[in-house]
N, C-alpha and C positions, 0 to 999 in steps of 0.2 A: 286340813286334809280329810278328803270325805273317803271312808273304806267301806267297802259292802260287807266285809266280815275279816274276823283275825283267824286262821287257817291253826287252830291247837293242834292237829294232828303232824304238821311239820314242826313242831316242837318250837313253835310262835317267832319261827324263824321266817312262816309265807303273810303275805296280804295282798287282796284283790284292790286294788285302787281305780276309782272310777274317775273319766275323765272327759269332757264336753265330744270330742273329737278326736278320733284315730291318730296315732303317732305315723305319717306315713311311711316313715323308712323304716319301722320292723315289721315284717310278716306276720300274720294269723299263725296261731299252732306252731310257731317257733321258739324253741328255749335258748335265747340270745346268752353268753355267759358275756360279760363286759369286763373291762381289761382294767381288772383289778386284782389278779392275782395269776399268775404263769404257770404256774401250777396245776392250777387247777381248770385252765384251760387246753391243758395235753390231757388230764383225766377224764375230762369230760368226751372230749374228743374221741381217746380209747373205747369209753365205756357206748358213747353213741353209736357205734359201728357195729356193736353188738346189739343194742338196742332195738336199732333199725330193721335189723333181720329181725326180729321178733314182732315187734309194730307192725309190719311188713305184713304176717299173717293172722293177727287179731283185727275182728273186726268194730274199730271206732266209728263214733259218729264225726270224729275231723281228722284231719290226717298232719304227722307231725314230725316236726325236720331241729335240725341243731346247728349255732354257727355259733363262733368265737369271733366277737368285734375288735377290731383293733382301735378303736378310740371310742369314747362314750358319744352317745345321741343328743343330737341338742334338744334341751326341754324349753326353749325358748317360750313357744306358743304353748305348754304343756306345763306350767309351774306344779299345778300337783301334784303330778306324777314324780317332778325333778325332784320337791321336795321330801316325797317319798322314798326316791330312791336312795338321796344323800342321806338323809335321817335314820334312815334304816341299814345303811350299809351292805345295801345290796348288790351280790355280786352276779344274779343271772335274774332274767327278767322274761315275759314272751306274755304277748295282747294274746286278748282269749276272743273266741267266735263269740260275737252276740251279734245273729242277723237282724233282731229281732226287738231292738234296744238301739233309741237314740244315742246313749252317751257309750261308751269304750269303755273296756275293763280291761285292766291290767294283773298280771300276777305277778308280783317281785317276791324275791327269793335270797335271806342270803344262808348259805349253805356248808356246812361242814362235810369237808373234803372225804372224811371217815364213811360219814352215810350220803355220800354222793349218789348213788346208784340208787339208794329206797326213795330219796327226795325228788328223785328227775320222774320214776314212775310216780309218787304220788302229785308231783305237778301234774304230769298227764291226766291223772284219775279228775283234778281238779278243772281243768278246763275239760273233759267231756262234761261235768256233770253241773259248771256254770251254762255250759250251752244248750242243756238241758234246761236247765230251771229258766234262762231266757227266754225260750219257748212258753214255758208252763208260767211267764208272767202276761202272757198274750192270750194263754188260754183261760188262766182265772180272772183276768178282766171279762172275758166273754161270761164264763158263768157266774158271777157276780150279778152281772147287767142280767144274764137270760141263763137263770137255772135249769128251766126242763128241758129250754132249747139243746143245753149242751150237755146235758143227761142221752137227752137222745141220739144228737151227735157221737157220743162214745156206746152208747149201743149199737147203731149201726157199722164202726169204725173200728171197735178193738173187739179183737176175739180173743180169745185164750192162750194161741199161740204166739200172741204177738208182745207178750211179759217179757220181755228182754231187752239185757240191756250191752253185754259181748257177746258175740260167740266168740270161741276161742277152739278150732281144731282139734280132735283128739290126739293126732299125730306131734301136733308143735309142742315142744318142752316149755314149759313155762318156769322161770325159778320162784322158788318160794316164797320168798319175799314182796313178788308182785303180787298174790295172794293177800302176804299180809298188811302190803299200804293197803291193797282194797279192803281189808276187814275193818281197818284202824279207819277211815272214812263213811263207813256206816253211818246211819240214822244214829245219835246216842241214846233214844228218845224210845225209835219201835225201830226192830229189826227185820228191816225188810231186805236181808240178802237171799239169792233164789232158792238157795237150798229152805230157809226159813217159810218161805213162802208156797204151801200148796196150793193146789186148785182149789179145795174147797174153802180156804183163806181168800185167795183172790177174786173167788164169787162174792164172796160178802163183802169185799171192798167195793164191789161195782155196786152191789144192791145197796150198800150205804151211801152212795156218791151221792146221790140228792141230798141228804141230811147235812153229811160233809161240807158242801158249800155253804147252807144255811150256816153251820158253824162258823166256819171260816168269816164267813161274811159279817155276823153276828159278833164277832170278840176274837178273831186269829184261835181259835181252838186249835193247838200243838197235834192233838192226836188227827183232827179232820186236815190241817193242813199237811203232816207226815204220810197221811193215805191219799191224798190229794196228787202230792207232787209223786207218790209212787205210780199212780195210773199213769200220771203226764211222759213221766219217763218213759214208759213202756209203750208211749204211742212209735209208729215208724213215719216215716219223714214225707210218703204219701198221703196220710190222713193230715199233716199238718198243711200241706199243701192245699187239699181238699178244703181243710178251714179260711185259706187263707182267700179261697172263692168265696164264702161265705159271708166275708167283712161288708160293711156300708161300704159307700164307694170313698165316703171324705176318709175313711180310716184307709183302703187300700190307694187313695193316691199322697196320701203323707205316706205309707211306706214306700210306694214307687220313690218318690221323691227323695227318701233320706237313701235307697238303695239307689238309685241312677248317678252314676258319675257323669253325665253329661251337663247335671243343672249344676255340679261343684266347680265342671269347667267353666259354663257361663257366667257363676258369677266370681269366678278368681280373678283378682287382678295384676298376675303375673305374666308376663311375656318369656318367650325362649329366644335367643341371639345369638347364632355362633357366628365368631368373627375370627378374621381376621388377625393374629401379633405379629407377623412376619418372622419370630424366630422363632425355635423351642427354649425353654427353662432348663435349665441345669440341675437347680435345689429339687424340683418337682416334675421326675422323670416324663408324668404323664401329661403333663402339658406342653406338647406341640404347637405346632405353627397357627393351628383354628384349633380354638377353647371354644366353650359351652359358658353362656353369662344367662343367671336369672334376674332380669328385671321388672322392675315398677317405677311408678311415678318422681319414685324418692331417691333410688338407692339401683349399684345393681352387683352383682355376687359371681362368681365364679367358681363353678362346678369342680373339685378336685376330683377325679377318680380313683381307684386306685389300682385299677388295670389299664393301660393301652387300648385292649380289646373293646374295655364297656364302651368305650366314647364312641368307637366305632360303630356296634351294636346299634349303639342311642341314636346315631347319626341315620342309618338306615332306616329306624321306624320314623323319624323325623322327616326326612326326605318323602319315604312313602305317604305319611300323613300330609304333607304337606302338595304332594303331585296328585293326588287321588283324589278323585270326588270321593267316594267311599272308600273304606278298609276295611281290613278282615285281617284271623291271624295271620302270621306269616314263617317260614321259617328258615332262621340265618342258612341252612344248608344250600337251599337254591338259593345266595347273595350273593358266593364267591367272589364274580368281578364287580361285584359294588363294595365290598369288602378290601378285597385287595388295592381296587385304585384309591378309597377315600384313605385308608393304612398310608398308603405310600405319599398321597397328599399331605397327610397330616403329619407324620412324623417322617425323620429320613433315614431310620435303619434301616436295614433290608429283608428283614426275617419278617415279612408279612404271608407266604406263605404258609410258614413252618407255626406261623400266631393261627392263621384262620384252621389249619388241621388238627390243632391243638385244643381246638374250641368241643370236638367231639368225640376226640379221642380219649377210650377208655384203658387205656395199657398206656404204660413210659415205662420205660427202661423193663421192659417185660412184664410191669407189676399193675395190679388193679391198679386204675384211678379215676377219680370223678373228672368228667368232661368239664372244660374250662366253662361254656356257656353256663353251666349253672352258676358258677361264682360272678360270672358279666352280670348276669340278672340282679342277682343279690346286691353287686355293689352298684348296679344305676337306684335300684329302691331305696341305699342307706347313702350314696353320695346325694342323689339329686333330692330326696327327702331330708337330708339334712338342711340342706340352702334352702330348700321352703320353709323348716322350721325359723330358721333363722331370721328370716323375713315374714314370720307369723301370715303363714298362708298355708290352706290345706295343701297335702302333696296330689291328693289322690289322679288327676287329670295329667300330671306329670311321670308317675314314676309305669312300671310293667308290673304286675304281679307274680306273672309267670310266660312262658314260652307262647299258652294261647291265650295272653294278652295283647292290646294292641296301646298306644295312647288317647285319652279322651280330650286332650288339649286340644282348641278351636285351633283349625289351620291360620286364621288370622292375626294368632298371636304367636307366630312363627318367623322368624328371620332368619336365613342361611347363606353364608356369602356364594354369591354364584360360583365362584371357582370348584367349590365343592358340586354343588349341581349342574356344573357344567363337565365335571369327569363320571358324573353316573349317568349325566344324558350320552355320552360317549361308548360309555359300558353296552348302556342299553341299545344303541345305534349302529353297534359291532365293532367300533373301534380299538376295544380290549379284547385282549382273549382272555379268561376264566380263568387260561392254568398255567397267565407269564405274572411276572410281577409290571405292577405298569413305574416308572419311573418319572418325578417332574422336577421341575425346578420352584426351589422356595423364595421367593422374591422378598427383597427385605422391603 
């Protein structure tokens, strides 16, 4: 098991685990808890809602969500990770941003219910400041290679006002204890929290910076590398940018490369198929009359969902992927009769209206709620990223990220029974109207 470090400040209860390639079906910046104890998935739950309003108005460098799985991820293609999680007994888990970085970091967590609430903020603390130091591994390879060059770089590029690392409102409440995970995750080493840090400190950290690197470079010196990665942090996300013009061209098309989902769809060897069963399932509500199969050469899988709605979803950007020479995002509100007719194709209740206004609706039964599409999204990334895992193939070209994604799977490696594309060429042709339910017959 290779770990990038054991996390002492959660009580050696966290660990960052590194991993060749993305686990596709969890999200970035998500604290996933995994269905290991009931408990502590309504806690979680509770406490995230509060959370959220807060997160909400501090300002991060990622932004960051919470879900409770109802079955564990497959680590098929992911053994380290797997056997991390099992070894360690972890009950929440959530991949950290590292744009910036070949392999994938993970932070698993297992967590006592008591200080649930200091642990989920100091997860937080901990992937802002992994996403951080990913960056400032990109930067100190540059000043290694070219010290004055990148002296001078942060002379033209950091000012004085730019030493930050939250803002945080004066109007928002913050409770105490988020304070104190930030205190407890400090440098143990040199204390650079901002109150510690003056102007006339942070001059002489910049007039040191040349020496700094020599250090570093020279023997990892603790105090040059502690004043090193405090500059790094304090860059903002335009000068990194700015650096990232600055690269040789072979370094910035290995990063195009590892960043473009297009060359992971050309070289997947997975296919999409949805066919045809002629009846629905009984045991597995969500599979209707046309399922969703991933295959290959060898073998082929079938997609479980575990909404109605996602397959439908999945089926729309599928179709559109597949009818378009180009795409762009799109958004399920204008689908309506492509929604309703493939709903009613595919399955034969009849509550395909009362599904597609449900998908955005934020009130039931008078009370807050989150709109269904958000949970569509989430379970086409953990359903249909599960079956890639399983079949040891990235997901990325298959799954959505979010609302303004689209699919990067080659339209070539696309199959759709015509009946289905032949009720949205009908949609689209005027034969449906938008606000009937269309009704067909399921052929056995």
């Amino acid at each position: 098991m290779e770990e990038i470090c054991k996390l002492e400040y959660l009580n050696a209860s966290g660990r960052v685990v590194t991993e060749q390639h993305a686990l596709g079906q969890l999200a970035d910046n998500c604290i996933y808890v995994l269905p290991t104890d009931e408990g502590l998935a309504q806690k979680v739950q509770t406490i995230a809602e509060t959370l959220n309003l807060l997160l909400g108005k501090i300002r991060f460098v990622n932004e960051y969500d919470f879900e409770v799985l109802e079955e564990m991820p497959a680590f098929d293609n992911h053994t380290i990770l797997g056997e991390a999680v099992m070894e360690h007994k972890s009950n929440m888990i959530m991949p950290l941003n590292t744009p910036y970085l070949s392999e994938k970091l993970y932070l698993i967590v297992k967590v006592n219910k008591r200080y649930l609430k200091r642990i989920l903020m100091m997860m937080i603390y901990e992937s802002e400041r992994i996403t951080r130091l990913d960056m400032n591994k990109v930067l100190l390879n540059y000043a290694q290679q070219s010290p004055r060059a990148f002296c001078g770089f942060f002379e033209r590029n950091l000012g004085s006002d730019q030493f930050e690392w939250i803002r945080i409102p004066e109007e928002v409440h913050v409770p105490d204890d988020f304070y104190e995970a930030l205190d407890v995750c400090c440098c143990p080493l040199y204390d650079f929290s901002e109150n510690n840090v003056t102007y006339q400190k942070k001059t002489e950290i910049m007039e040191r910076l040349f020496d700094n690197i020599k250090k570093y470079k020279k023997n990892k010196d603790p105090r040059a590398e502690a004043e090193l990665t405090y500059v790094l942090n304090s860059m903002d996300v335009n000068s990194f940018l700015w650096f990232l013009s600055t690269l040789p061209k072979k370094q910035v098309e290995e990063f195009c490369r590892t960043a473009s989902p297009q060359v992971l769809a050309e070289e997947s060897k997975l296919r999409l198929d949805v066919k045809k069963l002629g009846k629905e399932d009984m045991k597995f509500r969500t599979n209707g009359f046309y399922r969703l199969f991933l295959c290959n050469e060898k073998e082929q899988q079938q997609v479980h969902f575990k909404y109605k709605e996602s397959l439908i979803v999945y089926l729309i950007y599928l179709i559109d992927k597949l009818e378009k020479d180009s795409v762009d995002s799109i958004s399920i509100k204008d689908y309506k009769g492509q929604f309703l007719a493939l709903y009613n194709k595919v399955y034969s209740d009849d509550d395909a209206n009362a599904r597609f206004d449900d998908l955005f609706s934020r009130y039931k039964d008078g009370k807050p709620h989150q709109a269904q599409i958000k949970h569509c999204y989430s379970d086409i990334r953990f359903s249909v990223g599960n079956v890639c895992e399983k079949m040891h193939e990235l997901s990325t070209p298959f799954v959505l990220k979010n609302a303004k994604d689209h699919l990067s799977v080659l339209k070539d490696r696309i199959t759709i029974h015509n009946d289905l594309l032949e009720v949205v060429r009908d949609v689209e042709n005027g034969k449906s109207r938008n606000n009937k339910n269309v009704k067909y017959e399921h052929d056995s």
